[in-house]
TORGU-441397 format. One record per residue (C-alpha): y, x negated, z negated; residue in one letter; residue number from 1. Coordinates in Angstrom, 2 decimals. Layout:
BEGIN
<Y=Y, X=X, Z=Z, residuo=a, num=NUM>
...
END
This chain:
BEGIN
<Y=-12.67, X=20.67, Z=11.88, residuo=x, num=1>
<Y=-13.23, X=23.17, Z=14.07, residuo=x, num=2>
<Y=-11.45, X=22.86, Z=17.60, residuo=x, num=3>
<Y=-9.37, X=25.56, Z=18.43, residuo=x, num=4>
<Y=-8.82, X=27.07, Z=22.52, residuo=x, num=5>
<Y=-5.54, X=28.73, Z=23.32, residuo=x, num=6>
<Y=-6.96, X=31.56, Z=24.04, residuo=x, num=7>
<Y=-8.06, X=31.40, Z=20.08, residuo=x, num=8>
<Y=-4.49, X=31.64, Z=19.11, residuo=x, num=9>
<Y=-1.26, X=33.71, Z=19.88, residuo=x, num=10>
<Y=1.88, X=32.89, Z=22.07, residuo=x, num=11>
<Y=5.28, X=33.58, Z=20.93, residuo=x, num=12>
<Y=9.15, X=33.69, Z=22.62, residuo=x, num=13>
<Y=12.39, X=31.68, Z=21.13, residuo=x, num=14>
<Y=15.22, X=32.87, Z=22.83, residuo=x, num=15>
<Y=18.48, X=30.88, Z=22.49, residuo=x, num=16>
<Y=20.23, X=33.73, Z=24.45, residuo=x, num=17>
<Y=21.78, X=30.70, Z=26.42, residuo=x, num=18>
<Y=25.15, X=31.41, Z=27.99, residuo=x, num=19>
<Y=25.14, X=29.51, Z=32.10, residuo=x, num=20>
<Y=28.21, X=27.87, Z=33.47, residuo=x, num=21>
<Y=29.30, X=30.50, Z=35.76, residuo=x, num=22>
<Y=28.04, X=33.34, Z=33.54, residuo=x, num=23>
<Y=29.03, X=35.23, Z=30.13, residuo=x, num=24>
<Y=27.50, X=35.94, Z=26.99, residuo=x, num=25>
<Y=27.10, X=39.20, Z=28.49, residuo=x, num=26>
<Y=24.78, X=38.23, Z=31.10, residuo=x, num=27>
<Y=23.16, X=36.28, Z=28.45, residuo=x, num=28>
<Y=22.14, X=39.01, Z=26.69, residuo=x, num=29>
<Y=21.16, X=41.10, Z=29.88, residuo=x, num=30>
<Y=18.67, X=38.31, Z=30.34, residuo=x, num=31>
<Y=17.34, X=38.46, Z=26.61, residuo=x, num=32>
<Y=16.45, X=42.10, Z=27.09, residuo=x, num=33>
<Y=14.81, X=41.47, Z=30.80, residuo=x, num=34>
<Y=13.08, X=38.65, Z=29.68, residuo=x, num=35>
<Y=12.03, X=40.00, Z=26.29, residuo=x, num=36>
<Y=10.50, X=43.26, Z=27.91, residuo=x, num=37>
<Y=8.74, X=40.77, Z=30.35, residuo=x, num=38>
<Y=7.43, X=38.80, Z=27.92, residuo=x, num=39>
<Y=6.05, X=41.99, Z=26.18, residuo=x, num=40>
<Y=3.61, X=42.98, Z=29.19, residuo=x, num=41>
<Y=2.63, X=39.37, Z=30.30, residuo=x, num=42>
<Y=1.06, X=39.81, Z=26.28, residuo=x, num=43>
<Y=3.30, X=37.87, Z=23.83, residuo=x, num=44>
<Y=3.67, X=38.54, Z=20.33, residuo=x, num=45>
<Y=6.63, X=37.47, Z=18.89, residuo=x, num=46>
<Y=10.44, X=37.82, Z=20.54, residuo=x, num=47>
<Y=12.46, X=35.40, Z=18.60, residuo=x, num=48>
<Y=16.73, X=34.92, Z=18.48, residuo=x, num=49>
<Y=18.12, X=31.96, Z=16.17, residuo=x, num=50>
<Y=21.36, X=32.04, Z=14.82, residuo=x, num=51>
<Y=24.14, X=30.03, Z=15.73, residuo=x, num=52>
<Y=27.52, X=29.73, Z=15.12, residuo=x, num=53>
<Y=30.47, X=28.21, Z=17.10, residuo=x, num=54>
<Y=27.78, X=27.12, Z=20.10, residuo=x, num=55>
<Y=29.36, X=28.07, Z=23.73, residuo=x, num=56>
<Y=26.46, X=27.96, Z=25.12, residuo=x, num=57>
<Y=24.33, X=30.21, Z=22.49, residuo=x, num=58>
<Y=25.46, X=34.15, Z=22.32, residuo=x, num=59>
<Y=22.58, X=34.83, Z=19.48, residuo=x, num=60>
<Y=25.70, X=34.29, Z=16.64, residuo=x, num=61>
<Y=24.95, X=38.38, Z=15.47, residuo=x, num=62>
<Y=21.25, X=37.44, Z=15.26, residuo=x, num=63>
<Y=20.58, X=41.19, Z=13.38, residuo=x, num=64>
<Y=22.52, X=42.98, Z=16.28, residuo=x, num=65>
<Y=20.92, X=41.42, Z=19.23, residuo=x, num=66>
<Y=17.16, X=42.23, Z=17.34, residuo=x, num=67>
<Y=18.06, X=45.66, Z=17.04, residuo=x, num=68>
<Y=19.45, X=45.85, Z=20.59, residuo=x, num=69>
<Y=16.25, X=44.38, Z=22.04, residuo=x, num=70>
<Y=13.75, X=46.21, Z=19.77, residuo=x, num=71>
<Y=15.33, X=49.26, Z=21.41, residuo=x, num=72>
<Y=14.95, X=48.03, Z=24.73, residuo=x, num=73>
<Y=11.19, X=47.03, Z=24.34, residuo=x, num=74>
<Y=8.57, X=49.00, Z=22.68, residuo=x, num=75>
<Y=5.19, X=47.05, Z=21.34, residuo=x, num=76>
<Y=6.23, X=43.32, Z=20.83, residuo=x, num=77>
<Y=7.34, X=42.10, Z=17.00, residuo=x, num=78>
<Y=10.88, X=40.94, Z=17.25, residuo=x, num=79>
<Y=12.82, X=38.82, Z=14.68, residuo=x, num=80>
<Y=14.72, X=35.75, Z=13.66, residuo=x, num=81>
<Y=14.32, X=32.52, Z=14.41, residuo=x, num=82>
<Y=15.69, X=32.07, Z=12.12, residuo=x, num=83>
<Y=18.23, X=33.63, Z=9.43, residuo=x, num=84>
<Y=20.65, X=30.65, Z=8.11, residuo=x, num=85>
<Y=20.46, X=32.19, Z=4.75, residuo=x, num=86>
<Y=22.84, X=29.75, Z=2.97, residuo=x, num=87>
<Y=25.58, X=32.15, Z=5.22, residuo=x, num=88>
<Y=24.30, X=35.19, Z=3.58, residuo=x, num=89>
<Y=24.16, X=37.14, Z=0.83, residuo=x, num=90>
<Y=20.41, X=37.91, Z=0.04, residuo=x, num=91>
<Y=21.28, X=41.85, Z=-0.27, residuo=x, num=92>
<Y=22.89, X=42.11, Z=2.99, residuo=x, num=93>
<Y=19.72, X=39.95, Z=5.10, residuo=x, num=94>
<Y=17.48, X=42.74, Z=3.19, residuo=x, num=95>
<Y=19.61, X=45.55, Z=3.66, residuo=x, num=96>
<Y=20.32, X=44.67, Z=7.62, residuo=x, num=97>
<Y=16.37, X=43.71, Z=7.63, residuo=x, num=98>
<Y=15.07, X=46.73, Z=5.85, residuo=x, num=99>
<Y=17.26, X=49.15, Z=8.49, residuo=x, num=100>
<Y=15.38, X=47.68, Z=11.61, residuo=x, num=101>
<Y=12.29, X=47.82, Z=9.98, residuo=x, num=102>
<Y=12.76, X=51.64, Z=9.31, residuo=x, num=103>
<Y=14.02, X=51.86, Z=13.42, residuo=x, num=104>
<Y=11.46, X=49.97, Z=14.31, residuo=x, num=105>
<Y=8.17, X=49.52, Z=11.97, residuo=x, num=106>
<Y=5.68, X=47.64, Z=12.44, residuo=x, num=107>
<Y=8.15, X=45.48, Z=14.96, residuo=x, num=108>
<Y=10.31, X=43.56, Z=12.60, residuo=x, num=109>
<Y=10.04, X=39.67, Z=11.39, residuo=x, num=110>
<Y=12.54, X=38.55, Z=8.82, residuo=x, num=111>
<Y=12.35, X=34.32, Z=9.93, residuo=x, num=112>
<Y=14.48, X=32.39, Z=7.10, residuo=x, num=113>
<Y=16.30, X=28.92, Z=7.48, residuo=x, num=114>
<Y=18.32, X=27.17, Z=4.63, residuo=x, num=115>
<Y=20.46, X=25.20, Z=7.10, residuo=x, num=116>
<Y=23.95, X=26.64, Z=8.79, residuo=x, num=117>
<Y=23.34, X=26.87, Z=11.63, residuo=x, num=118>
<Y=26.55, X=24.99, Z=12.57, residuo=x, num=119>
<Y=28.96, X=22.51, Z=11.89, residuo=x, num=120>
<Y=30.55, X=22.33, Z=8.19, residuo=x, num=121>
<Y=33.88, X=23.56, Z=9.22, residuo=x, num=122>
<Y=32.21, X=26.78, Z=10.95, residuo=x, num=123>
<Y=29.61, X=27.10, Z=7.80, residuo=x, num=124>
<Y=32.71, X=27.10, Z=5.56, residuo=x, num=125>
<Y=34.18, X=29.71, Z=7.10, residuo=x, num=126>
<Y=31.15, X=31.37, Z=7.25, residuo=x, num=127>
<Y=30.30, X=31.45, Z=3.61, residuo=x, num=128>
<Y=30.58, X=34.29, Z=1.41, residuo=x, num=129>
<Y=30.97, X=31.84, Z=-1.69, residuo=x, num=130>
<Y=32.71, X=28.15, Z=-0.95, residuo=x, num=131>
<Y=29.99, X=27.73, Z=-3.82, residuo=x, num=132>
<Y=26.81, X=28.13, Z=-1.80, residuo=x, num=133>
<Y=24.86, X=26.01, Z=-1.94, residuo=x, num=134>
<Y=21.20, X=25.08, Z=0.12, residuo=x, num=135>
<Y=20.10, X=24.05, Z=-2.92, residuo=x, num=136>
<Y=19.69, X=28.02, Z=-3.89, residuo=x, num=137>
<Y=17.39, X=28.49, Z=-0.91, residuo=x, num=138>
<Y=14.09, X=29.39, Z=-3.15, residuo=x, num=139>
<Y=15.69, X=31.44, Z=-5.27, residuo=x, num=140>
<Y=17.31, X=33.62, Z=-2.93, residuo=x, num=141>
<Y=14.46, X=33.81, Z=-0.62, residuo=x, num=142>
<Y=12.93, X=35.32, Z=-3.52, residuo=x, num=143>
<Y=15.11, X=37.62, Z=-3.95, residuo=x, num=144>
<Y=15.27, X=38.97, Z=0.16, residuo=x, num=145>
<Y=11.66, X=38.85, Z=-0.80, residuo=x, num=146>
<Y=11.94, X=41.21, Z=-3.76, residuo=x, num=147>
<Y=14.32, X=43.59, Z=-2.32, residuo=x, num=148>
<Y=11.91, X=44.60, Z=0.61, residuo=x, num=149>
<Y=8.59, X=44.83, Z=-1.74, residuo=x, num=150>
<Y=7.81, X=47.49, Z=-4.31, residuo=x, num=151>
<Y=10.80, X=50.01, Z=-4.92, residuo=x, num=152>
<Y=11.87, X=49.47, Z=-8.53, residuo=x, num=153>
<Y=13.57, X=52.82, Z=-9.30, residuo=x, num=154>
<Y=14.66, X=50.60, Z=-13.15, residuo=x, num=155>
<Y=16.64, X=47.94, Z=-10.94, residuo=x, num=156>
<Y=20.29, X=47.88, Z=-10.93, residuo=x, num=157>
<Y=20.47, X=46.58, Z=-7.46, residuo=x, num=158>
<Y=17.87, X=47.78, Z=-4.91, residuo=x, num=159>
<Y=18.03, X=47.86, Z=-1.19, residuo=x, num=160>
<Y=18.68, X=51.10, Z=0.75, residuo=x, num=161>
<Y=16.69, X=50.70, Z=3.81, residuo=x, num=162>
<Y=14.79, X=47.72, Z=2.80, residuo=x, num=163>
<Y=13.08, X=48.67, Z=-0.31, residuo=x, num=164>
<Y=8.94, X=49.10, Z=0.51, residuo=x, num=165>
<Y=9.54, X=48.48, Z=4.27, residuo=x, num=166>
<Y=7.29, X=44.83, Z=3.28, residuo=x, num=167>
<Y=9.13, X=43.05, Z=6.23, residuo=x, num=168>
<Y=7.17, X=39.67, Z=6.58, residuo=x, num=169>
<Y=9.17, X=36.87, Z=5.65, residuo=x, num=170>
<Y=8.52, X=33.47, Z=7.55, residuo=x, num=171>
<Y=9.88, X=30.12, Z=6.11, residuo=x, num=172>
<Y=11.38, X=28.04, Z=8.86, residuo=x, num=173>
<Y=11.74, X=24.04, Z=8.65, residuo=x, num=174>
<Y=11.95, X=20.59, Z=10.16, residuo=x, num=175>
<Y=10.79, X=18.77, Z=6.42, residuo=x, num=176>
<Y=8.24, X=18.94, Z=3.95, residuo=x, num=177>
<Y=10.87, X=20.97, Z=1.86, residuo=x, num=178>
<Y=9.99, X=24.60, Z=3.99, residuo=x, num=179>
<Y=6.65, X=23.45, Z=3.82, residuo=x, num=180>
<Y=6.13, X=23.17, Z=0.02, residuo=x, num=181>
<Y=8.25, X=26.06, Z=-0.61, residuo=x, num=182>
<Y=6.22, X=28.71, Z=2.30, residuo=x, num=183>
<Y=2.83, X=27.33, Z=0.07, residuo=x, num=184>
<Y=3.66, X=27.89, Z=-2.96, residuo=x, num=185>
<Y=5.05, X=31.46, Z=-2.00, residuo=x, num=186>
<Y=2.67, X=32.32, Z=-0.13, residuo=x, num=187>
<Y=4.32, X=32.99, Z=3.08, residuo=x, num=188>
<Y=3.57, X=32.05, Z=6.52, residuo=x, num=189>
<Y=5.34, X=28.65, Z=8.00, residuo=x, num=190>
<Y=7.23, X=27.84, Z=11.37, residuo=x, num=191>
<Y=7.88, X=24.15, Z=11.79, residuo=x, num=192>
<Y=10.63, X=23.74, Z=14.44, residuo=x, num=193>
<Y=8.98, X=20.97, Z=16.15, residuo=x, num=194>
<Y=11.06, X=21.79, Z=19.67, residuo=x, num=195>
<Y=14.02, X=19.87, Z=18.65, residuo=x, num=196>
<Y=12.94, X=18.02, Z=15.23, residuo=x, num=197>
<Y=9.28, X=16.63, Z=15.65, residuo=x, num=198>
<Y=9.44, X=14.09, Z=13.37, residuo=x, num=199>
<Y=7.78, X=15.32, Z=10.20, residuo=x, num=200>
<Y=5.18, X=18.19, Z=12.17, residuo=x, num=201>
<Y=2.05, X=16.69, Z=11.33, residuo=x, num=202>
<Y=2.48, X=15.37, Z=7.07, residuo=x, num=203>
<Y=5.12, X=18.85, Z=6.89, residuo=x, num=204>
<Y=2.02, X=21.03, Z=8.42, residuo=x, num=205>
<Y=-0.43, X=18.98, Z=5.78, residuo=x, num=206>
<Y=2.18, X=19.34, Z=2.50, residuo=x, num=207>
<Y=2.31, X=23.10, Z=3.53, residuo=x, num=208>
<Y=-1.74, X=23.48, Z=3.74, residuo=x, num=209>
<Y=-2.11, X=21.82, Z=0.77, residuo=x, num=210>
<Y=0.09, X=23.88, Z=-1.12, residuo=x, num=211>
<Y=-0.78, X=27.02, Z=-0.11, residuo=x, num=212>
<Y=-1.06, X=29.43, Z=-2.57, residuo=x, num=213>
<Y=-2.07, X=33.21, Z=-1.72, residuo=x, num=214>
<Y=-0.14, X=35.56, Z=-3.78, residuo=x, num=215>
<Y=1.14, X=37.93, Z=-1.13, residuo=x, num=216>
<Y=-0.96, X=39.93, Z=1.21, residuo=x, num=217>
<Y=-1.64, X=36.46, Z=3.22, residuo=x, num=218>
<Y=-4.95, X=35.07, Z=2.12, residuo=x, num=219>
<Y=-4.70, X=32.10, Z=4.35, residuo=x, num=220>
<Y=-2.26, X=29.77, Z=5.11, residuo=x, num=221>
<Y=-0.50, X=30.45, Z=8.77, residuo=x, num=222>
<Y=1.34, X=28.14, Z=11.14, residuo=x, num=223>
<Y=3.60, X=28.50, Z=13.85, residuo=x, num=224>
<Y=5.25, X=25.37, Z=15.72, residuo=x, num=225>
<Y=7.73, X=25.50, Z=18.21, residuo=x, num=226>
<Y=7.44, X=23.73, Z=21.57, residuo=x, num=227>
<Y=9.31, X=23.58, Z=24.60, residuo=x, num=228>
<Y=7.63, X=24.18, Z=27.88, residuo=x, num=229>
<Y=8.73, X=24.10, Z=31.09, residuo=x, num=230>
<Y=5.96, X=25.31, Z=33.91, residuo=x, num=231>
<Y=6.34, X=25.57, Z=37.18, residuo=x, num=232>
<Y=4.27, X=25.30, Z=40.24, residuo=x, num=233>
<Y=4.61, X=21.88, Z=40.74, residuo=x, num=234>
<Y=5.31, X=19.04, Z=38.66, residuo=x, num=235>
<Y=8.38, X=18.07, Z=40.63, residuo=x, num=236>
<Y=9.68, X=21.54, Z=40.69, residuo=x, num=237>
<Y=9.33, X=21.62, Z=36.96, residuo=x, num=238>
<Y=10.61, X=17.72, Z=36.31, residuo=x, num=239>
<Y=13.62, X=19.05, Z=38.19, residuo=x, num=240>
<Y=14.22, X=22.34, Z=36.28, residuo=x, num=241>
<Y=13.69, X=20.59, Z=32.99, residuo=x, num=242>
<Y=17.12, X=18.13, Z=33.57, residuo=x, num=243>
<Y=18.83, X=21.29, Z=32.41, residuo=x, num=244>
<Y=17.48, X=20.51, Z=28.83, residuo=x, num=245>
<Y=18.46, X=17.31, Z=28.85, residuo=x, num=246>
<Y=21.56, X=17.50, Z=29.72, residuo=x, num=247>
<Y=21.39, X=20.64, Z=26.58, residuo=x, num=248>
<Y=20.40, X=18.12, Z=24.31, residuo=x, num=249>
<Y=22.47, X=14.64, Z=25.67, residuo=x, num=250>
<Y=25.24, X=17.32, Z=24.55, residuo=x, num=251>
<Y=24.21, X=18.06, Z=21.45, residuo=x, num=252>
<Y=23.93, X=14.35, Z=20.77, residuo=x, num=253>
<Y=27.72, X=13.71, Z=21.91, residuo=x, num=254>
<Y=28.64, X=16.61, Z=19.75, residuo=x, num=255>
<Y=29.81, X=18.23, Z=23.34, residuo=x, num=256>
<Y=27.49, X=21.18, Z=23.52, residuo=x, num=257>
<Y=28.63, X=23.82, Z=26.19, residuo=x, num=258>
<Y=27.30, X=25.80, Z=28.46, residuo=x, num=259>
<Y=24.24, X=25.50, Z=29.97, residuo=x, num=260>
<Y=24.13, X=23.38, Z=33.02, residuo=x, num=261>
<Y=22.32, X=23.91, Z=36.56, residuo=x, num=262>
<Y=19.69, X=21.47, Z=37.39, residuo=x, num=263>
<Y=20.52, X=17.98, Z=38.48, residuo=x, num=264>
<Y=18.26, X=15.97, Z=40.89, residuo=x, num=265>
<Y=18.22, X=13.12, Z=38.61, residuo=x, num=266>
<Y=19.97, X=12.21, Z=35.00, residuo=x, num=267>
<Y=20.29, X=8.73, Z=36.02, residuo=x, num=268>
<Y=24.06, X=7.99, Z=35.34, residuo=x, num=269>
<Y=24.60, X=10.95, Z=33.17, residuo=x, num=270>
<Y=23.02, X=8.75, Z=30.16, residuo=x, num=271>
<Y=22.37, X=5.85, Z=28.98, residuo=x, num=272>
<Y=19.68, X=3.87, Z=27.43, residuo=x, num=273>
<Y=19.90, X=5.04, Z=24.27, residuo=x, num=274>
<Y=20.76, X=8.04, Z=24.90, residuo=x, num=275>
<Y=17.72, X=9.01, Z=26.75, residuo=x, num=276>
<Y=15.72, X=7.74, Z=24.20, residuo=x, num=277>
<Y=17.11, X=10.02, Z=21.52, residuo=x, num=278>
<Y=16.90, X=12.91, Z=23.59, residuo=x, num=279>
<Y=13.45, X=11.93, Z=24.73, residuo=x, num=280>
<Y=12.71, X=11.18, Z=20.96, residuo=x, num=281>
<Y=13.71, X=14.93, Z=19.93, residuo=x, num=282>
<Y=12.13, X=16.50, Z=22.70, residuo=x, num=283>
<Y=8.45, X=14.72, Z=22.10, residuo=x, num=284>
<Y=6.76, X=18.54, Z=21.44, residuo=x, num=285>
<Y=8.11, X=19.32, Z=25.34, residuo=x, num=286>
<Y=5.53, X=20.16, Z=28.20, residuo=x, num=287>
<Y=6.88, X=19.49, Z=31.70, residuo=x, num=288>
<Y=5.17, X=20.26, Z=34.60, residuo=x, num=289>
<Y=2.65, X=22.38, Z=36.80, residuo=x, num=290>
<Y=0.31, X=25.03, Z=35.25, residuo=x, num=291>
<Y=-2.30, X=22.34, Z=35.32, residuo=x, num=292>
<Y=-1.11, X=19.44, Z=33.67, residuo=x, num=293>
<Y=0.68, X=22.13, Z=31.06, residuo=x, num=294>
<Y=-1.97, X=23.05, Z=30.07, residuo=x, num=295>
<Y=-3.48, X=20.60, Z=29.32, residuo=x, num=296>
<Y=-0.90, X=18.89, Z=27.36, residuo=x, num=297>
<Y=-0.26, X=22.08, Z=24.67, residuo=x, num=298>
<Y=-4.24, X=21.59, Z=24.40, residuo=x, num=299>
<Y=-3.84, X=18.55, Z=22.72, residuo=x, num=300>
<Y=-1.02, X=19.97, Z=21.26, residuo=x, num=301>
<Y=-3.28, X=22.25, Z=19.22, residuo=x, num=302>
<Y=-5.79, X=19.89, Z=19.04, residuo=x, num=303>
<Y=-3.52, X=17.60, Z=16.86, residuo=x, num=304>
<Y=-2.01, X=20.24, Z=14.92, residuo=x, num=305>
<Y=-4.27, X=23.16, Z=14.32, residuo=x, num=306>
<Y=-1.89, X=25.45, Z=14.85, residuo=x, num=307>
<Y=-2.28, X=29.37, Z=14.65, residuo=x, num=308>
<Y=0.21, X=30.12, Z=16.93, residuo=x, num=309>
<Y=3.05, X=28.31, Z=19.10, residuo=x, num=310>
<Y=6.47, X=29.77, Z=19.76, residuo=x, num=311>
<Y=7.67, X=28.50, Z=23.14, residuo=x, num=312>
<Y=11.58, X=27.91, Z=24.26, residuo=x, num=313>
<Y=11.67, X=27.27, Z=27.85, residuo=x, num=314>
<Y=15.59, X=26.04, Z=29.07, residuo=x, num=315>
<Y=15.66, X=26.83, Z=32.74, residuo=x, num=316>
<Y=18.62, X=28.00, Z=33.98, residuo=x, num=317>
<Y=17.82, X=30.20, Z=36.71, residuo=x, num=318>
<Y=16.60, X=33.32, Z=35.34, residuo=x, num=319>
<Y=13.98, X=34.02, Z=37.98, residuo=x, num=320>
<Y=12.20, X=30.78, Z=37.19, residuo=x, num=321>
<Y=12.21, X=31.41, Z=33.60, residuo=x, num=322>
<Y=10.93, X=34.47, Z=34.06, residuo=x, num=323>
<Y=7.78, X=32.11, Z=36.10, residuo=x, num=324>
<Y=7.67, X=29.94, Z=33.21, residuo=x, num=325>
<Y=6.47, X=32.12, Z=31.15, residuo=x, num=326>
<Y=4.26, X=34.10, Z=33.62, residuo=x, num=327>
<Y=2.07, X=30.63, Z=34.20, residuo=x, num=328>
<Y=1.94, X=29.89, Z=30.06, residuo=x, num=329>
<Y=0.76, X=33.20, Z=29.29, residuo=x, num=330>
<Y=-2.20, X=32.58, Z=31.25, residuo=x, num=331>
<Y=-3.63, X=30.01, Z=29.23, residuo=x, num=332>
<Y=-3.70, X=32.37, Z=25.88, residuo=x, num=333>
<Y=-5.01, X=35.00, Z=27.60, residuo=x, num=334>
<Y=-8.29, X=35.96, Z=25.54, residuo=x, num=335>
<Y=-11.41, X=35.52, Z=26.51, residuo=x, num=336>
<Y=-13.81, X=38.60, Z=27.97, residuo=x, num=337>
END
């Protein structure tokens, strides 16, 4: 097996859109758009939003809207989802809404697809065109999202208009073996959302190799795992800065998630044992610290996992040093002369 640098693969952006105590969802999406169009010159390919629903803290909900708004604001990075919940969809509509930012934006546009909510059940059942609907449908209506954006079919009863022909790449998105089997055997390329759900990266990466079958225009099969990595210029800086995860994730544990909180000096008293342990245990594909020892940890990252490309979420609360973050991480992918 062949060891792969960083500079060998590419470097992606998921963006939360997180919403600050002290801020709005307005100045959540001001900082999308700066950081997005910062992102694009530091040499990143991918812009990412995920949807959720019924999050304070998260103001991607209209995932479509805010990938139009910051395809507009930026001009040579893809941008896409992170993914689509399609269970809250109808598979018309994703293509449709999909197939129009393609045609504003070609060559730009990734269609990412997820066959969880998103949310809680009370929010997914309000949500849901059909109380029906079912996860259980996730192939076949991939398949068909998948079929509405290919070849125009001037015999079908239902095509999409924008979406037929526009060939918007479809990425499976997972935390199981389940994405994994599925992206194989259609051929598509795979994102394993290893940056809050680690547990099955390395047999779900494995399941999807093995089943890889190449009956779209991929040939080989492609994977993208998500990370979260928090540089700064010193490990103590960065140790600080990255408290405002935990205390992200100690709320989504509580079922309390809210805004998202300033940095605390320590998180000793703000959770217990166990607590720590399952936010530790979620966050094991997190890289904390200076530029250096960064680095070196998403080496062995790759190393491990073989990946083709990462997709990094960085949860700092002050804009500026996000903004850093990212500066310091795109200097390990940067190619070699």
């Amino acid at each position: 097996m062949s060891t792969k640098k960083l500079s060998d693969i590419s470097v992606s952006v998921l963006d939360l859109v997180p919403i600050q105590e002290g801020k709005t969802a307005a100045d959540a999406i001001k900082n999308a758009v700066d950081l997005a169009q910062h992102v694009e010159k530091l040499g990143y390919r991918r812009f990412w939003m995920a949807e959720h629903h019924n999050f304070p803290g998260i103001a991607s909900s209209a995932t479509t809207v805010l990938i139009g708004h910051v395809a507009r604001e930026t001009s040579t990075i893809r941008v896409g989802s992170g993914g689509i919940m399609l269970p809250n969809h109808a598979p018309l509509v994703v293509a449709e809404q999909f197939g129009t930012l393609a045609t504003l934006f070609p060559g730009r546009i990734d269609l990412g697809l997820g066959r969880a909510p998103g949310t809680d059940g009370l929010t997914a059942m309000a949500l849901r065109r059909d109380q029906h609907q079912s996860v259980d449908e996730f192939p076949q209506n991939v398949v068909e999202v998948y079929n509405y954006l290919g070849d125009p079919d001037p015999s079908s009863k239902v095509r999409a208009v924008p979406g037929e022909g526009t060939y918007v790449p479809i990425w499976i998105l997972g935390s199981s073996t389940f994405g994994a089997q599925l992206a194989g055997m259609l051929g598509m390329p795979y994102a394993f959302a290893s940056h809050f759900a680690p547990t099955m990266l390395h047999h779900a990466i494995q399941v999807y190799r093995d089943s890889f079958k190449p009956v779209g225009s991929l040939k080989e099969p492609y994977v993208m795992a998500g990370v979260n990595v928090i540089a700064a210029d010193t490990d103590e800086k960065a140790d600080y800065l990255a408290t405002s995860m935990y205390q992200s994730f100690l709320g989504v544990i509580r079922g309390t998630a809210g805004l998202m909180k300033p940095p605390v000096e320590s998180m000793n008293g703000l959770w217990d044992a166990s607590e720590q342990y399952a936010v530790q245990n979620m966050l094991r594909c997190s890289f904390v610290g200076s530029p250096e020892k960064v680095k070196e940890d998403l080496q062995k990252f790759v190393d491990q996992t073989q990946v083709d490309e990462v997709i990094v979420a960085s949860s700092i609360y002050d804009h500026a040093a996000r903004l850093h973050s990212y500066e310091l991480i795109a200097d390990f992918f940067k190619k070699s002369a």
